[in-house]
N, C-alpha and C positions, 0 to 999 in steps of 0.2 A: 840423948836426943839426936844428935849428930850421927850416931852411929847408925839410927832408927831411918831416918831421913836418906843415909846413905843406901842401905840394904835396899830402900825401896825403889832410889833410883836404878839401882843396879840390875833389880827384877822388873820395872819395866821395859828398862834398853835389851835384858834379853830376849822378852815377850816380842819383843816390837823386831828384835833382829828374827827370832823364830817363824814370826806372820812374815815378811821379808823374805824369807829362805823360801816357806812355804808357796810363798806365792808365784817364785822365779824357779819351785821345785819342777815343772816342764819343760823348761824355758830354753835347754839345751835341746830336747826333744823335738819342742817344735820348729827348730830352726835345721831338724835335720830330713830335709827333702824326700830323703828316699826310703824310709818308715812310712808305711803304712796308717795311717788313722781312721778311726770309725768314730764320728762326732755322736755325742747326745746331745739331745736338739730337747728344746720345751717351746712352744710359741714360737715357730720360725729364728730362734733362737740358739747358735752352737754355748752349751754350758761348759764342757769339757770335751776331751777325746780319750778314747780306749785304743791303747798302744797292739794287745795280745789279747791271746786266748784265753779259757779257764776251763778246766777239763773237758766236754765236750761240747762247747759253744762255741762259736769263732769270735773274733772280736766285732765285727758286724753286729752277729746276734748278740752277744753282751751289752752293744749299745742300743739296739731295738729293745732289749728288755728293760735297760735303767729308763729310756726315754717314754717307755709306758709309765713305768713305776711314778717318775716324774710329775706325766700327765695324770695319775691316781691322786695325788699329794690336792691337785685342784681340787680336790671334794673338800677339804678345809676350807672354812671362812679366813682364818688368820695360822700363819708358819711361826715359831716362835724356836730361834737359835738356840735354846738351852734346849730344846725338846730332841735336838740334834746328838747324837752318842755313839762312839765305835767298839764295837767286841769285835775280843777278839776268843778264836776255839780252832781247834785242829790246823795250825799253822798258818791261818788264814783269819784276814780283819775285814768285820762287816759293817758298811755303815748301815745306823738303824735311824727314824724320826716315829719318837711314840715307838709302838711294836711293829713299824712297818720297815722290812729289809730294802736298803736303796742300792745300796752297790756293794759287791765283794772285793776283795785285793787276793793275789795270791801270787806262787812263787814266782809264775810267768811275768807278771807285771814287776816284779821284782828284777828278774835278767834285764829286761828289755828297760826299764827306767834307771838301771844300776843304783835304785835307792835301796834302804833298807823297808821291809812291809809297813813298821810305825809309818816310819816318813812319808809311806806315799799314802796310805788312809790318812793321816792328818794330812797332808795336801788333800786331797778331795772333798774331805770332809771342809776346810777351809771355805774352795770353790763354792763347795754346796749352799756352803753359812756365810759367805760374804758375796756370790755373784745372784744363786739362784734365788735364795727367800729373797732379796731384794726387785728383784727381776716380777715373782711373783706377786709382789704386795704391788708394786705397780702395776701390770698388767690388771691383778684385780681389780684394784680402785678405775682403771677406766673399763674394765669389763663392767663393772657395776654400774658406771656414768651409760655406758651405749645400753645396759639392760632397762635400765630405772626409763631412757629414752622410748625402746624399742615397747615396754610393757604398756605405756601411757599412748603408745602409736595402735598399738593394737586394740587399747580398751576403748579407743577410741572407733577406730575401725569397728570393733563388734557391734559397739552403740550407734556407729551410722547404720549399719548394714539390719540392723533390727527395728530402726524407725522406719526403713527402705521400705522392708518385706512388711513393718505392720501397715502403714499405707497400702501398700500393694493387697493385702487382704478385706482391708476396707473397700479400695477399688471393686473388689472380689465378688467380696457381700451386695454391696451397692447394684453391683450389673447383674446380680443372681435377684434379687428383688424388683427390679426392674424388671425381667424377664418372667418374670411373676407376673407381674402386673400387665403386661401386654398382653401374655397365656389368658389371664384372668378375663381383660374386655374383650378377646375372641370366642372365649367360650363361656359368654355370660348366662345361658342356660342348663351348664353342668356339660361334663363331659359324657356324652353315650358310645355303647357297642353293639352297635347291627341292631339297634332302637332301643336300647335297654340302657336307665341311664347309670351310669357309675359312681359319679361321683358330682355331688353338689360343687357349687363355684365356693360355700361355706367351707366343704369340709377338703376341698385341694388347697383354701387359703391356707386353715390350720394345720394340716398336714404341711404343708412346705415352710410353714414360718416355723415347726418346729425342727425341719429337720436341716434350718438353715443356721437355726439355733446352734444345734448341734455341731454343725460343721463350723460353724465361726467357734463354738468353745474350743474344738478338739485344735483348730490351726494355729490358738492363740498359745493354747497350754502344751503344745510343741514348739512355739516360738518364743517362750518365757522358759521352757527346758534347755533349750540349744545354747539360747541366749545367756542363760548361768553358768552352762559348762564353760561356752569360749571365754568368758569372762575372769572363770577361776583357773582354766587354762591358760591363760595371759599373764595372770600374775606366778611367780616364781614361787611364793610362798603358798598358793593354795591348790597347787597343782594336786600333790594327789586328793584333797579332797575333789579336784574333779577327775579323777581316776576313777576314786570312790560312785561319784554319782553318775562316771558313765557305765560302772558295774553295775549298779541296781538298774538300768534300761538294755544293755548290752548282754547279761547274763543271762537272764531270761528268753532275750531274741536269738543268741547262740543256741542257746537249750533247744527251744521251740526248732529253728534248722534245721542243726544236728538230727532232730528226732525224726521231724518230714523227712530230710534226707536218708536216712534211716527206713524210714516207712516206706518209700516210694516203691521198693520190689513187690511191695506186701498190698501196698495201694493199686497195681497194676494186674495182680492178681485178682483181686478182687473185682474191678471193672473190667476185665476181662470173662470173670466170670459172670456177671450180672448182663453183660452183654449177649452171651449166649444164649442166658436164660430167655432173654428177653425176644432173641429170635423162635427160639425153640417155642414161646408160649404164641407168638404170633404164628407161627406155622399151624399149631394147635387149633390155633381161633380159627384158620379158614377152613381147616379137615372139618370141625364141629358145626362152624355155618354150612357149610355145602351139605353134610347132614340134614342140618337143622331143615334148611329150606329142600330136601330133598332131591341136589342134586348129586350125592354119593349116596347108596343105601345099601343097608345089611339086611340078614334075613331076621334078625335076630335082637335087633337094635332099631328100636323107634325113633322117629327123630323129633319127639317130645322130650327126650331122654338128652338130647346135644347138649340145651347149654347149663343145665347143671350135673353133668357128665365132663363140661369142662371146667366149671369152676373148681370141681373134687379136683380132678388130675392138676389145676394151676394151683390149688393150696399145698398141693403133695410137692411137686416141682419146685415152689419160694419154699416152702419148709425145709428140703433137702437143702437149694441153695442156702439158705439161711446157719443149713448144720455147718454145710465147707466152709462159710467167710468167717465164721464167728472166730476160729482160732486165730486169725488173719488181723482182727479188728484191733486197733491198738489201746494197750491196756488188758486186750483178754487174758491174760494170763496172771495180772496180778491179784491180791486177796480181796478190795477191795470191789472190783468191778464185778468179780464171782460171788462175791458176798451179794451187791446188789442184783444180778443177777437169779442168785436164789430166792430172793426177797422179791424179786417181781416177778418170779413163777410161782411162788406159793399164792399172791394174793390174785393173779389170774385163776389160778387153781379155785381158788375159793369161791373169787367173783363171778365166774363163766360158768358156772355149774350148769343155767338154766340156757344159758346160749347152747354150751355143748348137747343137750338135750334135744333143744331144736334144730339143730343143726344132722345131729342123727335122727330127728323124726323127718328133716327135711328131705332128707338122702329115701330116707325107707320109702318117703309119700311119693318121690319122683318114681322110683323104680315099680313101685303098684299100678301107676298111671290110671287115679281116679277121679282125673281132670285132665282139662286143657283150658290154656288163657282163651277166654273169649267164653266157656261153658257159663249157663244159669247153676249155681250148686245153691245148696241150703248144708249148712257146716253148723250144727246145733241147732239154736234158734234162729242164726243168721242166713239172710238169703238174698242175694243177688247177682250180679258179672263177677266174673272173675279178675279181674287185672294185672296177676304178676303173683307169681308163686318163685320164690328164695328160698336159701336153705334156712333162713331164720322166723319167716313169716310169710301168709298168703295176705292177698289184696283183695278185699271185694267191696264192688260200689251197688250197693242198695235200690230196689225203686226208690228211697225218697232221696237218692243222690248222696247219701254218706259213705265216706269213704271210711271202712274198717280195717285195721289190719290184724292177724288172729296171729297168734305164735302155733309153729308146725306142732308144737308140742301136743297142746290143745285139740290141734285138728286133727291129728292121728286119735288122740282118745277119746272123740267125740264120735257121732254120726256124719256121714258124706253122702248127699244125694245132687244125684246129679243128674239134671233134669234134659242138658243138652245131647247126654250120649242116646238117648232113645229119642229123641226129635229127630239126630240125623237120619236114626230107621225107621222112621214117621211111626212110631210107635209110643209118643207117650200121652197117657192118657191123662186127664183132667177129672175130678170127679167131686160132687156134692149130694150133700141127702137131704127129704123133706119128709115131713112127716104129714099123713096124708088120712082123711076118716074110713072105718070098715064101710062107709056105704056110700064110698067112690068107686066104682068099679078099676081093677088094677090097671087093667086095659087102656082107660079113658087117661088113667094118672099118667102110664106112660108113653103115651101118645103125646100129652102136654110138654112133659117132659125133652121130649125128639125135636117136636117143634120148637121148643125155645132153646134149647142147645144150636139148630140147623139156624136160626135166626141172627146167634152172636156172629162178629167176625173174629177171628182170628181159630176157630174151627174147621178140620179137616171135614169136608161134606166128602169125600171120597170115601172116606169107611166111617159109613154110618155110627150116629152115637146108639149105646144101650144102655139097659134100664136093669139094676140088680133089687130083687126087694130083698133084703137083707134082715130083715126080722120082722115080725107080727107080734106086736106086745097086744097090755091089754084096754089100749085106748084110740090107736092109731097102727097107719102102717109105716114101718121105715125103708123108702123107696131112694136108690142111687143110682144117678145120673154119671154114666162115663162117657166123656168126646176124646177126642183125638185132638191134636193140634200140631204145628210142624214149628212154633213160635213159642220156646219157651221164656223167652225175656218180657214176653208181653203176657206171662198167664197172669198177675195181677187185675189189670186192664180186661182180658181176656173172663176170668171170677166176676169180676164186678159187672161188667155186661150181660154175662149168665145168668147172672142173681136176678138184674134188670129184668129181662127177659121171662124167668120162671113165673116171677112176681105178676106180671101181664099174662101171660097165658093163665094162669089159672085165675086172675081175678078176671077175664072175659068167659071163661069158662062156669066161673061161682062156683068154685071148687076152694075150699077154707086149706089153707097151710096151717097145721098144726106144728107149734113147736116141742120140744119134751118137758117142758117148764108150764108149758101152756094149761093153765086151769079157768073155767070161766063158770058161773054160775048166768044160766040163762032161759029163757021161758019159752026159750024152741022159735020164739021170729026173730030176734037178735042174729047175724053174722059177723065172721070178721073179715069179712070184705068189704077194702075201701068202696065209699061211695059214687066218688069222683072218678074209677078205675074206667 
């Protein structure tokens, strides 16, 4: 037991002279002035000094690298001296902590300290394990006191600064509703434009309280966004989750950027061409008015013909524009947007069938020229002004003031009469027949006839009307009346008065109107002339 007792004291007086040796192993060095030293520094902190070189680093940069290496070891929470260990390989001893290389020894450090390489890696390795983890656990514990400080300074700071701005949006709302409201009692009978009114004082209220809605949501749920990040930015422990959540709003707005920025050559292109286009069709417009109104003229070119002569060439012109920008538009090149693409031309394709149709009747009907706006036509059954001929449809307002509109299609493969092109050459005629007894003399019928034609207005008296008998059946004769008139919009008006008129002449006459339905059983003093005539 004695002897056991001994041994032991004996092995710690030499441990204790070895940490001794080790600790006073520089101690010659540094008391020699004119040696050079390169300190490694942690924390404003000199740990050690590097005497020499090591193959091609000087001892400067020898100390620049431990003193990083050093400052890496900070990512530990806790340093732990057994995790501390020296290899040694190729003539040369390394200190390592865990798998991290801290410092090397080699032959160089050996001349210049006159140790042997053991001795001076255990000296360092010493320093390491008895100045620096010490050095370190302290520095930490108050890095940790001024973090836990500075973390609680800031959470705080966030949570004022977001009470700040939520007032301040309150403010916001507050003076945006208010400004409502003043709008509101200036213009209590709705807003108008140049007499037309726009908008009720009902329907700007709800329009604006929703779109006030809106903006108070969008300010608050940026200010409940910001307001988590800095909070999880504040604390040490949840940082990268606000890493995280500034990639899910970051990532996206990068993207977005990059992509505009990206596009912009492509975007400049394009409005650059749309620009063009868009002189080019205004130049178009006034060649086609000055046309239209006949102050350019061709020999060969109507100027009924201008302005749907310019709607073709400005479909042609956006169409062509439309082929150049498409490559240009972003997205055109991938599967998806071609995809949709052919999918919206197949079902145009399908749906337009009846439009393209009228659109080629429109074209064909303009270059016929068997109209002009302002003509009387009758286009089938229908008849009246004309108001506006398109490539998709005509316009016509009725005597009883209905306005119809016909598809070109239709009116291409119907009948067109048109009553105004021969008014302008005082050549259209008006005509009605009446059926009339064999023992009226023809002579006397059409006599009546003249006279009550010369009687209505709206009758040219300039070239007398005539009288066609048109057939001899076998109960009556069938006698027709043609006038002239230079008024086709009034030949309604114009019929009706005629009719008036025939009716009078012949019942001052007692001359009986037969009609061809007309049957009467009668005993030869009966007529059918009013009494009252």
């Amino acid at each position: 037991m004695k002897r056991f007792r001994l041994l032991l004291f004996i092995s710690l007086l030499l441990a204790l002279c070895t940490c001794l040796d080790a600790g006073n192993i520089f101690e010659h060095v540094e008391q020699d002035s004119l040696l050079l030293k390169s300190p490694v520094v942690y924390k404003d902190k000199v740990v050690f000094n590097i005497y020499s070189g090591l193959g091609g680093f000087s001892a400067l940069e020898r100390s620049a690298v431990v003193s990083r290496r050093l400052e890496e070891l900070s990512e530990y929470k806790y340093l732990y001296r057994d995790s501390l260990q020296i290899y040694s390989e190729d003539g040369e001893y390394t200190i390592h902590y865990a798998d991290k290389a801290i410092h090397t020894v080699g032959k160089a450090d050996s001349l210049v300290l006159q140790k042997p390489l053991a001795e001076i890696a255990q000296g360092y390795h010493d320093i390491i394990a008895d100045e620096f983890i010490p050095l370190f656990t302290h520095l930490n514990v108050r890095q940790g006191i001024i973090l836990t400080i500075k973390t609680v300074f800031l959470v705080l700071l966030v949570l004022g600064i977001n009470i700040f701005i939520f007032r301040m949006i309150s403010k916001f709302i507050s003076y945006l509703q208010s400004l409502i409201r003043s709008v509101k009692e200036k213009n209590a009978k709705g807003f108008t434009f140049k007499g037309i009114r726009i908008l009720t004082v009902e329907q700007f209220c709800r329009a604006m309280k929703t779109l006030i809605a809106l903006l108070r949501f969008i300010l608050i749920a940026l200010l409940l966004y910001f307001t988590l990040y800095f909070l999880l930015l504040a604390i040490p422990g949840t940082r990268s989750i606000a890493r995280q959540l500034q990639a899910y709003i970051m990532t996206p707005l990068l993207g977005v950027s990059e992509a505009v920025l990206n596009y912009l050559p492509s975007l400049f292109f394009i409005i650059m061409v749309v620009i063009v286009t868009r002189y080019v069709l205004k130049f178009l417009r006034y060649i086609f008015d000055e046309i239209r109104h006949g102050r350019i003229r061709f020999a060969t070119f109507y100027p009924e013909w201008a302005n749907s002569t310019y709607q073709i060439v400005k479909f042609l012109i956006i169409f062509f524009t439309l082929v150049i920008i498409f490559p240009y538009l972003p997205g055109s090149s991938s599967p998806a947007f071609q995809g949709i693409s052919i999918f919206v031309g197949v079902l145009v394709s399908l749906g337009s069938s009846s439009a393209i149709a009228n659109i080629i009747a429109g074209i064909i009907l303009t270059y016929m020229r068997p109209y002009q706006i302002g003509d009387f036509v009758r286009i089938g059954d229908k008849q009246g002004v004309l108001l506006e001929a398109t490539l998709l449809v005509v316009r016509v307002k009725t005597v009883k003031n209905e306005e119809i509109n016909i598809p070109n299609a239709i009116v291409l493969a119907d009948n067109i009469t048109n009553y105004s092109s021969y008014a302008r050459e005082k050549r259209l005629i008006l005509h009605t027949k009446v059926n009339i007894r064999y023992d009226v003399p023809w002579r006397k019928a059409s006599e009546l006839l003249v006279s009550a034609a010369l009687k209505s207005h709206g009758i040219n008296t300039n070239k007398p009307p005539f009288v066609n008998i048109t057939e001899l059946l076998d109960h009556y004769v069938e006698y027709e009346l043609n006038a002239y008139t230079d008024n086709p919009k009034a030949m309604p008006m114009i019929y009706a008065e005629l009719h008036k008129n025939i009716l009078d002449s012949f019942a001052e006459a007692e001359v009986e109107i037969l009609s061809p339905m007309y049957n009467a059983i009668k005993d030869g003093n009966m007529s059918t002339i009013p009494r009252d005539s």
